[in-house]
N, C-alpha and C positions, 0 to 999 in steps of 0.2 A: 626722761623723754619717753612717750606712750609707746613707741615702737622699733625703740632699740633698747636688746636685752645683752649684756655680756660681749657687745662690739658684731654682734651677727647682724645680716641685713634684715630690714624689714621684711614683714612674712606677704606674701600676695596671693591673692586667692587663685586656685587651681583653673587650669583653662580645660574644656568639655576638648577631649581626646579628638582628631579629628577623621573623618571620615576614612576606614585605612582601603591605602589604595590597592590593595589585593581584596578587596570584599567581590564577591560575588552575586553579580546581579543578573534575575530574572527579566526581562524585560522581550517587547517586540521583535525578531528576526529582522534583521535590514535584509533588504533585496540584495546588495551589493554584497553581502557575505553567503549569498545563496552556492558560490562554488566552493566556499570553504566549507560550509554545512554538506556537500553533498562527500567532497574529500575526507571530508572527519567521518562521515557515516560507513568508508570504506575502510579506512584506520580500524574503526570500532568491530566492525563485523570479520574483518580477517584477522582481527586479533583475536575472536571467537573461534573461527574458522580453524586456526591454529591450533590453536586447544582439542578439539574435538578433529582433528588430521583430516581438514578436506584443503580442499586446494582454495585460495585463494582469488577472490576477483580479482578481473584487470582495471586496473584504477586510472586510468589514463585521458583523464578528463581535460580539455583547456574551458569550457563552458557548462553550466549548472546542466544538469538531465533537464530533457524537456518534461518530461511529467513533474517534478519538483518543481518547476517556476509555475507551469501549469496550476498545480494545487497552491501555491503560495500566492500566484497573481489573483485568482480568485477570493481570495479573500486574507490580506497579509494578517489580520487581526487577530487571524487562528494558528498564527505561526510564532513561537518562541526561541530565543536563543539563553542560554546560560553566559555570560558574559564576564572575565575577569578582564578589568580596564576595557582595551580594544580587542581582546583574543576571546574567540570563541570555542567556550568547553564544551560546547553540548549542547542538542537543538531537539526541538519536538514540532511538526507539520502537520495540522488536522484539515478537516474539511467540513461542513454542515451539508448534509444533502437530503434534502425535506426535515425531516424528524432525526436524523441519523447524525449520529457525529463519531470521525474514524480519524484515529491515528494514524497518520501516512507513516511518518517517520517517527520515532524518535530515540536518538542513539546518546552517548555522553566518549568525548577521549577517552583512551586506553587510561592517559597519565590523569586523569580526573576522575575516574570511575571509584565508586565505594565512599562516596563523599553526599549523597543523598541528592543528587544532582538529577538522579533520573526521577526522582521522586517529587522532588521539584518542579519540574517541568510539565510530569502527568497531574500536578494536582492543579497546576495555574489553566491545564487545559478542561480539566474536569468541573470547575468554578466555573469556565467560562461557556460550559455545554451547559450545566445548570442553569445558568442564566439565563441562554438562549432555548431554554425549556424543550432540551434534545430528551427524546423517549428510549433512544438505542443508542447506546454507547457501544465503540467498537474497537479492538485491533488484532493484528495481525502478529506473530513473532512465529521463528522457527521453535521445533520441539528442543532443542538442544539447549535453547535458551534458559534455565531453567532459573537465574535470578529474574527476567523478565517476567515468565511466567507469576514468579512468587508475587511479583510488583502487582502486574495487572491484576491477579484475584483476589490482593489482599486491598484493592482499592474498587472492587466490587464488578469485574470483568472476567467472566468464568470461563474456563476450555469448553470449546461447546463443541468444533469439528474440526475434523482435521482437513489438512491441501496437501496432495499430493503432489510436486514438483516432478514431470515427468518428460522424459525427454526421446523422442523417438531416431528410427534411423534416418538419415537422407529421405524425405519425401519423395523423391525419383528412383529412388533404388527400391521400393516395395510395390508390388501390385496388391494396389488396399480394395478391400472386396469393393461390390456396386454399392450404392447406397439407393435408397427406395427409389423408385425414377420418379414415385406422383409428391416428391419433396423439390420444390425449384428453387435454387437459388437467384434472388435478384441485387446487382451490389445497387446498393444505395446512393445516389449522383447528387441529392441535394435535401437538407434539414426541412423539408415537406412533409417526411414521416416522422419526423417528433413525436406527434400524437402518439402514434403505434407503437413506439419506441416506450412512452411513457405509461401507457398500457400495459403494454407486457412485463416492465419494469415493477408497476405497481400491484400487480397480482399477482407476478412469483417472487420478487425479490422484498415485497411490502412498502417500497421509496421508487420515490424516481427520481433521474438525476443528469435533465434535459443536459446541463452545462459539459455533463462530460463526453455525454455522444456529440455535442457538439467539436469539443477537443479531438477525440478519434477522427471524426469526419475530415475536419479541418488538416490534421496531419497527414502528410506525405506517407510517413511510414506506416499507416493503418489503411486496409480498405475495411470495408461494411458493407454486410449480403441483411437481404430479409428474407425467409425462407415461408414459400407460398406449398398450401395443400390444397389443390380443387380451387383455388382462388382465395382461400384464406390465410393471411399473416402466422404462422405458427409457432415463429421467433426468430433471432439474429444472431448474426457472427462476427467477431472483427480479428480480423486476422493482418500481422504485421508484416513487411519485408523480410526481417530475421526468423521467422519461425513462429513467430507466439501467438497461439492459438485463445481467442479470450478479448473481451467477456463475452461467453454466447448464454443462449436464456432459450430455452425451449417453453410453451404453452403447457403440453404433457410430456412426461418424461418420456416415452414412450419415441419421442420424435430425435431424443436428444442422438443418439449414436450416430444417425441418418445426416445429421446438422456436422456433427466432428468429421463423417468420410467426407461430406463434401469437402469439409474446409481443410481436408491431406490430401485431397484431388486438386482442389486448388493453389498449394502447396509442391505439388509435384509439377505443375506447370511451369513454376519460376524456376526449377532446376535443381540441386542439390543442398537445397536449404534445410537445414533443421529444426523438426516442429518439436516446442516446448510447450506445454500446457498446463495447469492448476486445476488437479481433479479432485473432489470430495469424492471418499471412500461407497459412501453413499451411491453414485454412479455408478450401479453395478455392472452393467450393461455396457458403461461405457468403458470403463474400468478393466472388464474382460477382451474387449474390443482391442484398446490399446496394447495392452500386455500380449495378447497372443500375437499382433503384429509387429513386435520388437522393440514396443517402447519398454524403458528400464526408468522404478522411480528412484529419482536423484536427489530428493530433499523431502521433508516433512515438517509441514507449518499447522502452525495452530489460528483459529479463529476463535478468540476471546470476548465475549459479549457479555453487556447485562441483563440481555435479553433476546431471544433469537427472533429473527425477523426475515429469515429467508429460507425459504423450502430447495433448500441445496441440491434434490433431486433432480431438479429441472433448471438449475443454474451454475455454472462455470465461473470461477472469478478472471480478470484481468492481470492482478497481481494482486500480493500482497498492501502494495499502497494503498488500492482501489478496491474494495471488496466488491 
């Protein structure tokens, strides 16, 4: 008999292994998992946070942050999850803004990290900025970070400047000197000044990035000033409910100090709010300004790029997300 030997069964050919269900997959971020991805980013970073003895964020989320769906609804295609099965280990948020393309987020779990998962994520987004034939690649991480860093420059994203995380006393509790009087602030009441907005966007920051001034505007918690000299535009502020001074953009540097008293003037009108800001060291001026008035800096972030695109001088970022 062909195929019985010594009373053993017949032999049958091997079946192709099948897909194992712990594999880990790259793929699109769902919307629906936008609060898990903002929860795991707070996981991830206090578990840093730890290490290096700072306190801790307050994680207390029931709904995704508004700037994260923000950047994810504008375009979900720039957004990744790391995915085993249904659970998400780890997420990366970018944006395209003209020629620009920036890493909003991207963190990996504490219990997933060391497994090339971050690595994963920055190269599925860096494929997809090539594609879309981006000139400036960008991100942001703190300086403590220093596997990040390794990541970002060994994938061709160099330290180029640093953010000062800076944080002042009560707005109300300081008499902050005058600021020029022939600098006026006007808040902005409706997306009419775009033009101006993308203007000034394009000649100090090199992009413009009509969609996000629209975001500020459109938010509750943002107002938006345009700051006039003799009748000329000579740049903008946005300043939040909670404190957060950013992104403002002066014309010349020269103007910017004049643009930050207002917006601690404006600040001390709502009461005992606390102004936060993101200053490059660069900002000398403004830099001196804050620090002699009782701001203390509380963090130190890096801006990582392939190529620098913004004259830091005369620009403020909003956050980290947001260059």
């Amino acid at each position: 008999m062909a195929n019985a030997v010594a009373g053993r069964a017949p032999r049958t050919r091997a079946k192709k292994p099948a897909k194992a269900s712990g594999e880990v997959r790259i793929e699109q971020l769902r919307e629906s998992d936008l609060l898990e991805a903002a929860l795991l980013m707070y996981r991830s970073a206090n578990a840093l946070r730890k290490i290096v003895n700072l306190e801790p964020y307050d994680t207390k989320l029931k709904t995704a942050p508004p700037l994260l769906s923000h950047i994810y609804t504008q375009d979900p295609d720039l957004s990744w999850g790391a995915y085993q099965g249904d659970k998400l280990l780890g997420f990366a948020t970018s944006h395209m803004r003209d020629r620009q393309w920036h890493i909003a987020y991207l963190f990996v779990d504490p219990e997933s990290q060391n497994q090339g998962l971050g690595k994963q994520l920055l190269s599925t987004g860096l494929a997809e900025a090539q594609k879309r034939e981006a000139h400036f690649t960008s991100q942001c991480t703190f300086i403590y970070n220093a596997k990040a860093i390794g990541l970002y420059t060994k994938m061709g994203m160099f330290p180029r400047k640093n953010l000062m995380h800076m944080e002042g006393p009560a707005a109300n509790s300081v008499e902050w000197p005058k600021a020029n009087s022939n600098l006026v602030p006007e808040m902005i009441s409706s997306t009419a000044v775009l033009n101006e907005l993308n203007f000034m966007d394009r000649e100090v920051r090199g992009i413009n990035r009509a969609v996000d001034h629209c975001y500020w505007l459109a938010d509750d918690d943002h107002e938006g000033y345009v700051f006039k000299n003799q009748g000329n535009t000579v740049g903008y502020a946005y300043i939040s409910q909670h404190g957060c001074i950013g992104p403002v953009l002066a014309m010349r540097d020269m103007y910017l100090p004049d643009i930050l008293l207002n917006c601690l003037h404006l600040l001390a009108e709502r009461g005992d709010v606390v102004p936060k800001i993101w200053l490059n060291g660069k900002n000398f001026a403004s830099l001196q300004l804050l620090l002699n008035n009782g701001f203390r800096i509380k963090e130190i972030g890096l801006l990582l790029t392939n190529r620098m695109f913004c004259d830091v001088r005369r620009y403020v970022a909003s956050s980290m997300a947001v260059f």
